[in-house]
Structures are given as structure tokens and as C-alpha cells.
matplotlib code that plots the C-alpha trace (Angstrom):
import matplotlib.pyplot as plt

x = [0.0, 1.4, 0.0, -2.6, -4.1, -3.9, -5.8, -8.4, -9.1, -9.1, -11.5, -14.0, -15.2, -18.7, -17.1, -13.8, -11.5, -8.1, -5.6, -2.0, -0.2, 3.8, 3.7, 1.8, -1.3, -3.3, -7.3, -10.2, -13.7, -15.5, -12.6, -11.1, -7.8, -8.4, -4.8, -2.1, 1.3, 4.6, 7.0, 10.2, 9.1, 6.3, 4.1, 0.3, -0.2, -2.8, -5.3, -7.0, -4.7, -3.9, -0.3, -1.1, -2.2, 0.7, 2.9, 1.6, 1.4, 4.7, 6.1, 4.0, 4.3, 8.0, 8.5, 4.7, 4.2, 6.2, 6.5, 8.8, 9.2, 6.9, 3.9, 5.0, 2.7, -0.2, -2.5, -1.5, 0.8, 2.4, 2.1, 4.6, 2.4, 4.1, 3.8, 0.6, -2.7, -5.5, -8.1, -5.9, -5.8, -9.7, -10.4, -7.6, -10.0, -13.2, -12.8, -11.4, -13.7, -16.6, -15.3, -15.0, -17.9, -21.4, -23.6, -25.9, -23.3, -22.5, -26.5, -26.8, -23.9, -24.7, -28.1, -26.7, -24.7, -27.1, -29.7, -26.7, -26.5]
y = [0.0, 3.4, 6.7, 7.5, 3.6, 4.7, 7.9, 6.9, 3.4, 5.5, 8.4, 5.7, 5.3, 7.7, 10.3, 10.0, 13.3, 14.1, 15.9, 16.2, 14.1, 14.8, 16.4, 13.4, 12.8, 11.1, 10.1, 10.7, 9.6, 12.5, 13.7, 10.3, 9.3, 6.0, 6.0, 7.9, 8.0, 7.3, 9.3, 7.3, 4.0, 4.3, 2.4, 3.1, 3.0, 0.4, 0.3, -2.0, -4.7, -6.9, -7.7, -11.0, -11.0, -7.9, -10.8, -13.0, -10.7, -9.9, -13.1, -14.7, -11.5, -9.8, -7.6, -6.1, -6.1, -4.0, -2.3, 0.9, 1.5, 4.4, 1.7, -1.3, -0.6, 0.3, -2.4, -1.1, -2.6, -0.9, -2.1, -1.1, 0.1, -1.1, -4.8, -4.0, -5.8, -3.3, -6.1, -6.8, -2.7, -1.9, -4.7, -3.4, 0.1, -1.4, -2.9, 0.6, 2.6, 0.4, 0.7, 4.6, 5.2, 6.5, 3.5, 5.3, 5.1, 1.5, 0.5, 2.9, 1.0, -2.2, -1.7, -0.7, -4.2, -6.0, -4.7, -5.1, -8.9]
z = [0.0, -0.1, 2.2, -0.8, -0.6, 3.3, 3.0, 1.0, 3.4, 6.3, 5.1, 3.7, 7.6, 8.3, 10.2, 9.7, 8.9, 8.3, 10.7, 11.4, 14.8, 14.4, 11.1, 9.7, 7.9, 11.0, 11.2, 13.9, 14.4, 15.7, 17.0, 18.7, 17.3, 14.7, 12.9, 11.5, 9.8, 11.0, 8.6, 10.7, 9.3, 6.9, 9.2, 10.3, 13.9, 14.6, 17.9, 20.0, 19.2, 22.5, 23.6, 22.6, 19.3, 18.9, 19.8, 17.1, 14.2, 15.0, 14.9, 12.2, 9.9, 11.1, 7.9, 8.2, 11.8, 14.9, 17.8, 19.1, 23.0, 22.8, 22.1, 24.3, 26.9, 24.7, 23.1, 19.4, 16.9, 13.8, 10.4, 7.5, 5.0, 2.1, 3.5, 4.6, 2.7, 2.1, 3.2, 6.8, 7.1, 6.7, 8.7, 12.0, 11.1, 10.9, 14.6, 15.8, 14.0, 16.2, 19.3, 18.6, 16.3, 17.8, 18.0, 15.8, 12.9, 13.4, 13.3, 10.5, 8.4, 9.5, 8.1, 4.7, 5.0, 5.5, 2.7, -0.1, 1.2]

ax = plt.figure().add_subplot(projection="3d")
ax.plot(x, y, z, "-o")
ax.set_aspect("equal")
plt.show()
């Protein structure tokens, strides 16, 4: 993936807008942090990922998935994007994005799921 691929994944959530976190092109859901841009290793910072399955990306994927000290105590993982699959990515955003998301917006787009099934 490059930042573009990135961008446009990331801005396809309902309420999602860009901002700027260190310089870099970073993501909110009404106004709560959902990803951003690592300039120092062309990773995405990725949330609500447990130290265990952290552990397991990292090992089972070591050229996608990392971690710097900054996020060893936070349940998060960093993906480099070029490594990165577009399906994996949406699918790290789509959890976040729930968790964050007002529950109106999930009911609403689960609705539209479900009448294009």
C-alpha cells in the first residue's frame, strides 16, 4: 500500500477526517484518534490490538508487523504500509472505527450491509 491507498481506506469510515499528529497525515472519528502516519518507518499506527495477538502478528508476519518503545505498553501494533494488505488494514480500522464510532453510525452501516446482502 502506499499513504494515498492509506488515506483513502481510512477516510472511507462515516465520520472519519483528516488531521495532522507529528507532522503526519493522521485520522479521527468524531474527534477520537483512529490511525495515522509514521513518517520514521512508513508504518500506520494500529489500535485496539492486545499484547497477545501484537505478539503473534509480529512473529508470524516480522516484515509487516512491529513495535517501538513508545507503544510497548499500549495495546496497538504498527504495520509497515508497504507490507501491509488493504483487506488486513480496513479490517484493523473497521474494529477501531466500532469501538469509537457513535452507536448510531454502526446500526446505521450495518443496516446498509445488510440490505446489499
Amino acid at each position: 500500500m502506499t499513504p494515498d491507498d492509506v488515506r483513502e481506506i481510512a477516510l472511507s469510515f462515516p465520520g472519519a477526517e483528516e488531521g495532522s499528529s507529528y507532522g503526519q497525515p493522521s485520522f479521527k472519528i468524531h474527534g477520537k484518534f483512529f490511525t495515522r502516519l509514521r513518517a520514521e518507518d512508513q508504518s500506520v499506527v494500529l489500535l485496539d490490538v492486545s499484547h497477545d495477538e501484537r505478539e503473534m502478528l509480529m512473529e508470524a508476519e516480522p516484515q509487516t508487523f512491529h513495535i517501538t518503545p513508545h507503544y510497548k505498553d499500549f495495546p496497538s501494533v504498527l504495520a509497515r504500509i508497504e507490507n501491509l494488505h488493504a483487506g488486513s488494514f480496513r479490517n484493523f480500522l473497521d474494529r477501531r472505527w466500532r469501538k469509537i464510532a457513535p452507536k448510531k453510525a454502526v446500526k446505521a452501516a450495518d443496516a446498509e450491509k445488510t440490505a446489499l446482502e
